[in-house]
Each structure stands twice: as structure tokens, then as C-alpha cells.
BATIKOL-89682 format. One record per residue (C-alpha): residue number from 1; x, y, z; residue in one letter. Coordinates in nm, 2 decimals, always signed. Example, Ala and Ser with C-alpha at 12.3 -4.5 7.8 and 13.67 -1.06 7.14 Angstrom:
<rs>
[r 1 [+1.23 -0.45 +0.78] a]
[r 2 [+1.37 -0.11 +0.71] s]
</rs>
This chain:
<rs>
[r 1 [+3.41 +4.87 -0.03] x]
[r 2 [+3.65 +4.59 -0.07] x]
[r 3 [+3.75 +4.40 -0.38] x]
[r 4 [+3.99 +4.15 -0.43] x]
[r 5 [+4.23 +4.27 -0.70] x]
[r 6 [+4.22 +3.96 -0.91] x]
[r 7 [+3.86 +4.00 -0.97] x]
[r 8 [+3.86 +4.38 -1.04] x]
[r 9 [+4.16 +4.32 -1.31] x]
[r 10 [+3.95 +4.02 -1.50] x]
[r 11 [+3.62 +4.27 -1.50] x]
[r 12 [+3.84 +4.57 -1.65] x]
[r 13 [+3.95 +4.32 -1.90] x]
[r 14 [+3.62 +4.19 -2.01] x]
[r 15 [+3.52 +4.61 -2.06] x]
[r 16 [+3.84 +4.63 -2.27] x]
[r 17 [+3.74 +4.32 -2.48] x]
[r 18 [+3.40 +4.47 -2.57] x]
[r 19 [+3.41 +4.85 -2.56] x]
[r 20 [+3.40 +4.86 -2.90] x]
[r 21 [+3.12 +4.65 -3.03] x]
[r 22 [+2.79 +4.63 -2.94] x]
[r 23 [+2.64 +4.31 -2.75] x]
[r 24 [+2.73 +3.98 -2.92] x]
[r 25 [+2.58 +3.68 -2.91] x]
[r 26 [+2.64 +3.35 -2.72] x]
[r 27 [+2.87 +3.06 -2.87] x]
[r 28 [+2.88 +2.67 -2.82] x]
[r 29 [+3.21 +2.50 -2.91] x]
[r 30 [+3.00 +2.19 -2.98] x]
[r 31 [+2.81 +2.41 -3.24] x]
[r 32 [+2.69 +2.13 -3.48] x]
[r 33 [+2.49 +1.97 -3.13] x]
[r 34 [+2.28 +2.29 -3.11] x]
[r 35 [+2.21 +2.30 -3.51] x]
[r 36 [+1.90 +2.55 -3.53] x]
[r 37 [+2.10 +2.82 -3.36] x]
[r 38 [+2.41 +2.79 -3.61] x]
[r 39 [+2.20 +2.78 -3.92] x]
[r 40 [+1.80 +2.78 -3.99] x]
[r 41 [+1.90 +2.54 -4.32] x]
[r 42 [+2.00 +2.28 -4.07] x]
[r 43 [+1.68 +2.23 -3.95] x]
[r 44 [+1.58 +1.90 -4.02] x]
[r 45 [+1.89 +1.77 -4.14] x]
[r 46 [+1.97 +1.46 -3.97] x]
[r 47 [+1.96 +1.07 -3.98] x]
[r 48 [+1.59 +1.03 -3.92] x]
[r 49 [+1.24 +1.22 -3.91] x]
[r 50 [+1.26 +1.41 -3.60] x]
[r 51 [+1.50 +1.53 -3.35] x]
[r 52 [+1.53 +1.72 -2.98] x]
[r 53 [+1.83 +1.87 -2.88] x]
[r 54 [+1.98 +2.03 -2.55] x]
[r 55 [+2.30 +2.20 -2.46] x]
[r 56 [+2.42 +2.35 -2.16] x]
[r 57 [+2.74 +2.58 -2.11] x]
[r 58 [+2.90 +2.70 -1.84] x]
[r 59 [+3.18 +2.95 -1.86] x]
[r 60 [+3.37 +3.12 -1.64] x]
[r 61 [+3.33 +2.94 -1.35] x]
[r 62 [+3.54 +3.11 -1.10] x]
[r 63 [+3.34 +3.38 -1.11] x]
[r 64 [+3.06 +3.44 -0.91] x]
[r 65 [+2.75 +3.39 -1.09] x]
[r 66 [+2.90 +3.28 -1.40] x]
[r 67 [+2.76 +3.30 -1.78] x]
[r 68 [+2.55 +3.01 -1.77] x]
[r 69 [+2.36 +2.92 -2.11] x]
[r 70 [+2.08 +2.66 -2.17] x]
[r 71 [+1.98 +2.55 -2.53] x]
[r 72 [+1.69 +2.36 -2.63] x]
[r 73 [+1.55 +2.28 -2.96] x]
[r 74 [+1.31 +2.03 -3.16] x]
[r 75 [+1.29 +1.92 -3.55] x]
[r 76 [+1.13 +1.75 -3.81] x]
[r 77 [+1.07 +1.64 -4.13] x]
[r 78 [+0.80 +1.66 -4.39] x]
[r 79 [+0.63 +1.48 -4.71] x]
[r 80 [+0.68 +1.82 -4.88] x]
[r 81 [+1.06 +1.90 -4.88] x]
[r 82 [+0.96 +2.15 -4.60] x]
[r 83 [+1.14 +2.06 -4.24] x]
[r 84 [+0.98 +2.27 -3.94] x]
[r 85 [+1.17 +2.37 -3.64] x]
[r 86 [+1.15 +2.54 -3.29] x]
[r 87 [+1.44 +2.67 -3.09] x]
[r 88 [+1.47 +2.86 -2.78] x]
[r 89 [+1.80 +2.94 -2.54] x]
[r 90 [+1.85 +3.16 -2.19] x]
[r 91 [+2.16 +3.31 -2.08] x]
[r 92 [+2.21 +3.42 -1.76] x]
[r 93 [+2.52 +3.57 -1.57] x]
[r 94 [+2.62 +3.81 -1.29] x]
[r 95 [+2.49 +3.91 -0.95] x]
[r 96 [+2.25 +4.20 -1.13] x]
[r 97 [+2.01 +3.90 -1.28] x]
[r 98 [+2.10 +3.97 -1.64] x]
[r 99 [+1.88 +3.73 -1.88] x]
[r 100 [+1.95 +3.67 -2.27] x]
[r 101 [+1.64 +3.50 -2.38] x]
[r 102 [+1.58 +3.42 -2.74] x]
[r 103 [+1.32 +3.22 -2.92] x]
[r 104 [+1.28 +3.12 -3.28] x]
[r 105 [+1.06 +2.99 -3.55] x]
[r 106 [+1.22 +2.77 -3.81] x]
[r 107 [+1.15 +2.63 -4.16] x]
[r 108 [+1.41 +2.49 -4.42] x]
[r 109 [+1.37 +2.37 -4.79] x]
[r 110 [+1.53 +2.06 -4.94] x]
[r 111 [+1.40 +2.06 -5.26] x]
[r 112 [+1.74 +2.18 -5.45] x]
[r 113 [+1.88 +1.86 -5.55] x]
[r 114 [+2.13 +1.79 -5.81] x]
[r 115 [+2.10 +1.40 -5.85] x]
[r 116 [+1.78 +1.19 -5.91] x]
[r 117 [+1.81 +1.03 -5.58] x]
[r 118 [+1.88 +1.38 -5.36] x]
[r 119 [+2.16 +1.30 -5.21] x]
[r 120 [+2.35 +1.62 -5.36] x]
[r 121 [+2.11 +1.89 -5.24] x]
[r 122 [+2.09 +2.24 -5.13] x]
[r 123 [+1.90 +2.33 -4.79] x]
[r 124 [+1.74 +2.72 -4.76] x]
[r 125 [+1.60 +2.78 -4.44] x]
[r 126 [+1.48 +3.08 -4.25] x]
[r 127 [+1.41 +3.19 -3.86] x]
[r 128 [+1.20 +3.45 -3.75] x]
[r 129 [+1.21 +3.51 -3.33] x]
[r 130 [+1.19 +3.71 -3.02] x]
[r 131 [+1.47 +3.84 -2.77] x]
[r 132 [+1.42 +3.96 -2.46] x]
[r 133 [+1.67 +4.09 -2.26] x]
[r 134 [+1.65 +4.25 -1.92] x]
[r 135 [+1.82 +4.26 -1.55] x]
[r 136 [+1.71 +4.28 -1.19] x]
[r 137 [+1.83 +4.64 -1.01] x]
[r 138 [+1.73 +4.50 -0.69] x]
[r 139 [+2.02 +4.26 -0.64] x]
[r 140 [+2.26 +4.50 -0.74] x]
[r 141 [+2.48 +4.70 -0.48] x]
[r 142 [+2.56 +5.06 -0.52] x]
[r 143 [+2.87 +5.25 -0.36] x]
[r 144 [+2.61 +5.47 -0.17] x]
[r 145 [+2.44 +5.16 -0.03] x]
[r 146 [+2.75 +5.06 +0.18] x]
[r 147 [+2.78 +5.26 +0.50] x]
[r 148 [+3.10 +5.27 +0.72] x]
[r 149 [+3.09 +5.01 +0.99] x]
[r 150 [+2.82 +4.82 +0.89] x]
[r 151 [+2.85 +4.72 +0.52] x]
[r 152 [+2.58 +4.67 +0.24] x]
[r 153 [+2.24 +4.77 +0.37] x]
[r 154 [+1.97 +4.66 +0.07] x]
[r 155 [+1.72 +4.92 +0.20] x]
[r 156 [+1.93 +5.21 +0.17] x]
[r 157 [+1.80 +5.42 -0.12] x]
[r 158 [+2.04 +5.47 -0.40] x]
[r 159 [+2.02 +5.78 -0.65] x]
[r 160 [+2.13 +5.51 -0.97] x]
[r 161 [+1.78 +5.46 -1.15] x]
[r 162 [+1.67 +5.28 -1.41] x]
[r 163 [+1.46 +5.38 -1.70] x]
[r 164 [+1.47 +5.05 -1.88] x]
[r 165 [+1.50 +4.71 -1.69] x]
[r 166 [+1.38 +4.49 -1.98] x]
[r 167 [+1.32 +4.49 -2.32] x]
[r 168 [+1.16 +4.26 -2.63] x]
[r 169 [+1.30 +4.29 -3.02] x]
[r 170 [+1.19 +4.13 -3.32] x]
[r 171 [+1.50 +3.91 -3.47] x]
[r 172 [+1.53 +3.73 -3.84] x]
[r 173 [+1.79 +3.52 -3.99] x]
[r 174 [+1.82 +3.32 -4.29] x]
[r 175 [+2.08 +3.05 -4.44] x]
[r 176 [+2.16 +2.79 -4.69] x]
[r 177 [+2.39 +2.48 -4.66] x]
[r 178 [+2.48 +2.20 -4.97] x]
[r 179 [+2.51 +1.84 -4.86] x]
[r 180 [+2.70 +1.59 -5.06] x]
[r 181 [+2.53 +1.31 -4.83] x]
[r 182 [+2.58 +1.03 -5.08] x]
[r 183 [+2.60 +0.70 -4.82] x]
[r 184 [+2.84 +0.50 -5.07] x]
[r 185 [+3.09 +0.76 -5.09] x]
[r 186 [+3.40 +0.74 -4.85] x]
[r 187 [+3.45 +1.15 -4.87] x]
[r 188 [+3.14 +1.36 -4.78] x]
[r 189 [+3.15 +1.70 -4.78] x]
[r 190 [+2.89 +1.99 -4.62] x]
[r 191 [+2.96 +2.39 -4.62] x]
[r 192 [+2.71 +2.65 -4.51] x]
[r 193 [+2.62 +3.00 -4.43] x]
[r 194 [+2.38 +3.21 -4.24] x]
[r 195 [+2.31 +3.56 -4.18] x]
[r 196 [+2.12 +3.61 -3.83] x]
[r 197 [+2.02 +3.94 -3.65] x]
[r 198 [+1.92 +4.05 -4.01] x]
[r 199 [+1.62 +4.31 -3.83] x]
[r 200 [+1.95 +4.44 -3.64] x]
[r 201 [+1.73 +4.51 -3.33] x]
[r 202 [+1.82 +4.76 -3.08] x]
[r 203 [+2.04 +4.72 -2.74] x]
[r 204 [+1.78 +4.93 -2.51] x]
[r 205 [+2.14 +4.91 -2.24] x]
[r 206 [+2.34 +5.08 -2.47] x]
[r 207 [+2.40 +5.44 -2.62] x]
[r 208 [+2.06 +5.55 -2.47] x]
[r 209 [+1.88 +5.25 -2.70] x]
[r 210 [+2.06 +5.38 -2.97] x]
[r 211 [+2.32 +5.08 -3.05] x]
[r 212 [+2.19 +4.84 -3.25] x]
[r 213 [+2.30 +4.42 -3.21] x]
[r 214 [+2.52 +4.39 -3.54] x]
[r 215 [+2.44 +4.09 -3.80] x]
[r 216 [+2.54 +3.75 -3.67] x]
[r 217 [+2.72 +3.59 -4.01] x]
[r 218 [+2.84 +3.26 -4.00] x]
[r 219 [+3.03 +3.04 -4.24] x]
[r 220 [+3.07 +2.65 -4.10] x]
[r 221 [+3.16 +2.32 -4.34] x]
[r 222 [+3.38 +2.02 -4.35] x]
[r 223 [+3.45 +1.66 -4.45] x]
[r 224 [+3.33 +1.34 -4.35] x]
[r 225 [+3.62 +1.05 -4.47] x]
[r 226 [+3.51 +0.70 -4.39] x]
[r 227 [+3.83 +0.53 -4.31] x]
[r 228 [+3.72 +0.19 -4.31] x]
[r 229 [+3.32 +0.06 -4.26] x]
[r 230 [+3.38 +0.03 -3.86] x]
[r 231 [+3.58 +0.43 -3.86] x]
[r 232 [+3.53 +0.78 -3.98] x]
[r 233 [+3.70 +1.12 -3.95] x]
[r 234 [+3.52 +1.45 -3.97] x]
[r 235 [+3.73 +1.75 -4.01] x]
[r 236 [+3.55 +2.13 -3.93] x]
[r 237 [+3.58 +2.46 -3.90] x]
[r 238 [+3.36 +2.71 -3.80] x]
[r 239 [+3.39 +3.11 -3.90] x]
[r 240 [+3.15 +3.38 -3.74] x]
[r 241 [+3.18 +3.78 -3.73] x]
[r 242 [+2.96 +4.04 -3.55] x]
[r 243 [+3.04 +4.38 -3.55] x]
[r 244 [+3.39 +4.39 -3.46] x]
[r 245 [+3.43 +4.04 -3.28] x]
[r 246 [+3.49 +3.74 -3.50] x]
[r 247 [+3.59 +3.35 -3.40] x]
[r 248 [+3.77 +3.09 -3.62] x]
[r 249 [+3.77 +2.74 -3.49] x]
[r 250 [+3.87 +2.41 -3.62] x]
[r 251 [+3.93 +2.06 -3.56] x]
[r 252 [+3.84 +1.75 -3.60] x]
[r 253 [+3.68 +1.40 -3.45] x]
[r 254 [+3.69 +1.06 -3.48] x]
[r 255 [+3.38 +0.83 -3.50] x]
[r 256 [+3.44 +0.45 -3.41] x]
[r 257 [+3.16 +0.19 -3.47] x]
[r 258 [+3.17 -0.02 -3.13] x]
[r 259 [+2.88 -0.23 -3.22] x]
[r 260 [+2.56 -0.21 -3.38] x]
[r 261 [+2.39 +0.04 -3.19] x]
[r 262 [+2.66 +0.21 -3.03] x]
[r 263 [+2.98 +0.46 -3.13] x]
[r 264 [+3.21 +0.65 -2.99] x]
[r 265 [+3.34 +1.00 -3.07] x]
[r 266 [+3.65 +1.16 -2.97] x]
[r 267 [+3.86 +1.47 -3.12] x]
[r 268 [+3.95 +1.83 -3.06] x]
[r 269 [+3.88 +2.20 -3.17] x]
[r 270 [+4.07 +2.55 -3.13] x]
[r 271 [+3.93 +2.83 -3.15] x]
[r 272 [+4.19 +3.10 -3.26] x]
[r 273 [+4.34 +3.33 -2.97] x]
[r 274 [+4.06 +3.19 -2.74] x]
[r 275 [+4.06 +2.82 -2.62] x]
[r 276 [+4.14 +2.44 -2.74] x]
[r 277 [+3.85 +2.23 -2.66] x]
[r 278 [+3.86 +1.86 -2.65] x]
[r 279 [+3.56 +1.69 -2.68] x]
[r 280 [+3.37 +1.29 -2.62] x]
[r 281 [+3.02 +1.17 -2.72] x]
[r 282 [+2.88 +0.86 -2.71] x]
[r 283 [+2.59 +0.71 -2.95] x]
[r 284 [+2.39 +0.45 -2.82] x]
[r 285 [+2.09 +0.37 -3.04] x]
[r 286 [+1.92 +0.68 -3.14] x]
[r 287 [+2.09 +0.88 -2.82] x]
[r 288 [+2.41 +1.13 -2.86] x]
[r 289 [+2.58 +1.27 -2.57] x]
[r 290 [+2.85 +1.54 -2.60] x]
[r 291 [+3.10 +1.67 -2.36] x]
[r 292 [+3.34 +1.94 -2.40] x]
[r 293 [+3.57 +2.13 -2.21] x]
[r 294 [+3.72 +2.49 -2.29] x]
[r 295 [+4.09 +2.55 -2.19] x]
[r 296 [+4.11 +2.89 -2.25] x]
[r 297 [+4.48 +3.01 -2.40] x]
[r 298 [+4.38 +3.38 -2.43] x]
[r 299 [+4.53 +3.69 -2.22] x]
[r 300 [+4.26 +3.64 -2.00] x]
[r 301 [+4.33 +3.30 -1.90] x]
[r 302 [+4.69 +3.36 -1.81] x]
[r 303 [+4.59 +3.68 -1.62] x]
[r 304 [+4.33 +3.52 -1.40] x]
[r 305 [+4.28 +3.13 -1.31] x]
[r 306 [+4.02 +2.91 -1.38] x]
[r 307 [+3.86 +3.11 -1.65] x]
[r 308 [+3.80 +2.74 -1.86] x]
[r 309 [+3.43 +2.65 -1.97] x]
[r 310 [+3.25 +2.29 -2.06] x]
[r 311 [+2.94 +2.23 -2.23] x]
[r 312 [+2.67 +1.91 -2.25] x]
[r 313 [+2.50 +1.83 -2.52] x]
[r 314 [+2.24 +1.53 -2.56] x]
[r 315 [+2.03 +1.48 -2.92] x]
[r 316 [+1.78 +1.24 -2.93] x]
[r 317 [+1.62 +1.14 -3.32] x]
[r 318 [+1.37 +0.90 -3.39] x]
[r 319 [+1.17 +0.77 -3.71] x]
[r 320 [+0.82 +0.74 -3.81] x]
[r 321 [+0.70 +0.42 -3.86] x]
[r 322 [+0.64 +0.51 -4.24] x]
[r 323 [+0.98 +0.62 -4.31] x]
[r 324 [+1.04 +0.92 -4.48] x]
[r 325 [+1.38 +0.84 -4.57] x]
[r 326 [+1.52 +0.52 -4.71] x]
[r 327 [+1.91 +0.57 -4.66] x]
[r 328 [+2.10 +0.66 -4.43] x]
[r 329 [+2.16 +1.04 -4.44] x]
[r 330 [+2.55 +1.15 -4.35] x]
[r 331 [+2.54 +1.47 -4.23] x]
[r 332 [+2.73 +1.68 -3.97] x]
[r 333 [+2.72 +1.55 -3.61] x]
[r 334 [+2.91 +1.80 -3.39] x]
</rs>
């Protein structure tokens, strides 16, 4: 069987980078546009009642099959300092049809406040979800299913078997974030923390079923400084270990008021031995669209070309007629 060299060097690279650690989960540069998935005390934080949100990343592109990952998830508030959420995302990658699926259950309390109005206030939120992760033998090709002279013949029996194709877990994960959301402020300030993975579930692929997936903890905050009522800039950082694997990022963007109903958004992250990612959104109304583009600076991406990623995000949030709210809530929008 023949295979090009470039593409057997990146695959004996990606075994080196996770030999020793257990599965890890996905990441979003744009981590603040898929909130529910960074931290279940998000959920319902926002400017407005309810929200729906959807990311898509692609990564790896030169690849065949490439990690593609889909995010979806929908918000809202309540009369009783309770804010419900739903949140679901689907990995998929490689010519063996491997699927990440997770779904989750969210709820978040907002009651902690330290001022009379609430705009100093500590949000506790927890997640409770299924994964399900599994793979599909029959596109894979085996050495014994390639005969001399003709090639890869699907119907040619193999003697690699598989006990376990699929397999469903029981995930938790829990977090708390303080807001200093005070609209009349010029510096705003946000810093959080979540622990997810916390039932530590199982990788049935792995050790005979015996590795477990390690706990997901995640610290994120920053600063919103409005320069001037028509500017802002929002400095970030995001810091997440799991098992063995960790990732620091940080940067910052730049949110100009264009008009009324409309803004524009513009800055960059860089995430630490891995990839500088600028990034552009556009609000128009009560729409946000985010794009962002991995160039990847890590061994990897000098060793094989076009190993870069981009993501799109859109957020939609909306208010009830009878307003929850009455002020404009500054929270985190990346």
C-alpha cells in the first residue's frame, strides 16, 4: 500500500501529541460565541431574554476528511433568577466515520448580587449530558484487504474485529463566573471557572474501556474599557487543562459603534505554542456574526502545509415584550 510520506509524518505526529493523555475535548478559538460549552454559569448571560447560538469549525483542512465540529445552543432567562439552557455539538473526522456527539442540560443562578441594583453579581450554573461516541469499521481499509495487482477490495474479509463500535456516558460539569456589568462604568470586568467531565466517563477505545476522559477545567475572564461612547476594547484570556494537555490564549478586540443598530468587531488571539487567530464579527440589530481563522505556528504546522483552521459563529438574542431587564447588560461577547 502506498502513502505519501507527508501524510504518514503528520499522522505519526498527531500519535506523539496524544500518547499520553486520554481523549480531550474539542476547542473553539471564538470560545465566548459558543458560551454554554465554555461554562454552564454563562447560560443566560447576555444582552436580552433569550439567545441561539451556532458555531462551526473546520480544522485541518488538507487532510482528507478533516475534524469538522458543529455547535448549536439556545438560552433564556427567567422571573426567578434561574436561566435555562440547552446545548448540543457533533464532531466528526477521518475516513473510519468517527463521531463525538455530546448533549447537555443547563441551568445557572443569578441571585448572588452584591449591589441593590445587580449589577455586581455572581452566576452558578450546572450541566448535566450525554456523550456518545462511536466509528464506522466498514469504511475503514485494512493491510489484508489490499491484494497485489488490484488494490483495496471492500469485500475481502479482514481478521481486525471490533468488540465495541459505539458507546454512550453520562457527563456533569459545573461553574461560577462574577460580572461587574455596571452600564455607567468605562472598565468592566468578568472572570470565571468551570469544571466539566466531573463523572469522568470512560473511553470504551482506549485501554480495553479502562481510560477514563480526564476533567475538563477551565479558567476564562477579562475587561471591557469603553474608550469613548462610539468604541470599546475587550482584552481575554482563556486557560483550560485536561489530563496532560493544557491551552492558554489571549487577546483582544475592538468593538466600534457604526450606527445605531450596527457594530463592528475586529482583534486577535494566540493561543500559546499552537496558533494566532485573527478574528471579525459584525452586529447588525440583534444578529452577531463571527469569523475566525487559525494560523497554526506549532511544529506541526512547519512540518506539514495547510494545517490552519477557521470557525463561524452567528448568535441571535431577542427580548420579550415584557422586559425582564431594564439596562443594558455588558457582558462578554467573544
Amino acid at each position: 500500500m502506498r502513502i505519501k510520506f507527508k501524510v504518514l509524518f503528520f499522522v505519526a505526529l498527531c500519535v506523539n501529541a496524544v500518547s499520553s493523555f486520554a481523549q480531550v475535548d474539542p476547542h473553539f478559538s471564538q470560545y465566548y460565541a459558543f458560551p454554554l460549552y465554555l461554562n454552564p454559569s454563562l447560560t443566560g448571560v447576555m444582552d436580552g431574554d433569550y439567545r441561539a447560538t451556532a458555531i462551526y469549525r473546520n480544522q485541518w483542512s488538507n487532510i482528507d476528511k478533516p475534524f469538522s465540529t458543529i455547535g448549536v445552543s439556545g438560552d433564556m432567562t427567567t422571573t426567578k433568577k434561574v436561566n435555562i439552557g440547552i446545548s448540543a455539538f457533533n464532531q466528526t473526522a477521518g475516513n473510519g466515520g468517527y463521531n463525538y456527539l455530546n448533549a447537555n442540560l443547563s441551568v445557572a443562578y443569578t441571585g448572588l448580587q452584591f449591589d441593590q441594583e445587580g449589577y455586581e453579581h455572581v452566576s452558578i450554573g450546572l450541566q448535566l449530558g450525554m456523550i456518545n461516541r462511536k466509528f464506522d469499521p466498514t469504511k475503514m481499509k485494512f493491510g489484508d484487504q489490499w491484494t497485489q495487482g488490484i488494490g483495496f477490495d471492500p469485500s475481502s474479509p479482514t481478521i481486525d474485529q471490533f468488540s465495541i463500535t459505539s458507546s454512550a456516558s453520562f457527563t456533569a460539569g459545573a461553574g461560577a463566573t462574577f460580572f461587574n456589568a455596571d452600564p455607567g462604568k468605562k472598565l468592566n470586568s468578568y472572570l470565571g471557572f468551570s469544571a466539566m467531565n466531573l463523572t469522568q466517563p470512560t473511553d470504551p477505545f482506549l485501554s480495553g474501556g479502562k481510560t477514563k476522559l480526564p476533567i475538563r477545567y477551565t479558567v476564562h475572564g477579562g475587561l471591557r474599557y469603553q474608550i469613548n461612547p462610539n468604541a470599546a476594547i475587550i482584552p481575554n484570556f482563556i486557560y483550560m487543562v485536561q489530563g496532560n494537555a493544557q491551552e492558554v490564549e489571549a487577546g483582544a478586540y475592538l468593538q466600534l459603534k457604526t450606527s445605531e443598530i450596527s457594530n463592528v468587531l475586529a482583534g486577535v488571539n494566540y493561543r500559546e505554542y499552537d496558533a494566532i487567530a485573527p478574528y471579525a464579527g459584525l452586529y447588525y440589530k440583534n444578529l452577531l456574526i463571527g469569523l475566525s481563522y487559525d494560523i497554526n505556528t506549532s511544529t506541526l504546522g512547519k512540518a506539514v502545509a495547510n494545517t490552519n483552521s477557521f470557525e463561524l459563529s452567528l448568535t441571535v438574542t431577542g427580548r420579550r415584550k415584557e422586559n425582564i431587564k431594564n439596562y443594558n447588560f455588558i457582558c462578554p461577547r467573544l
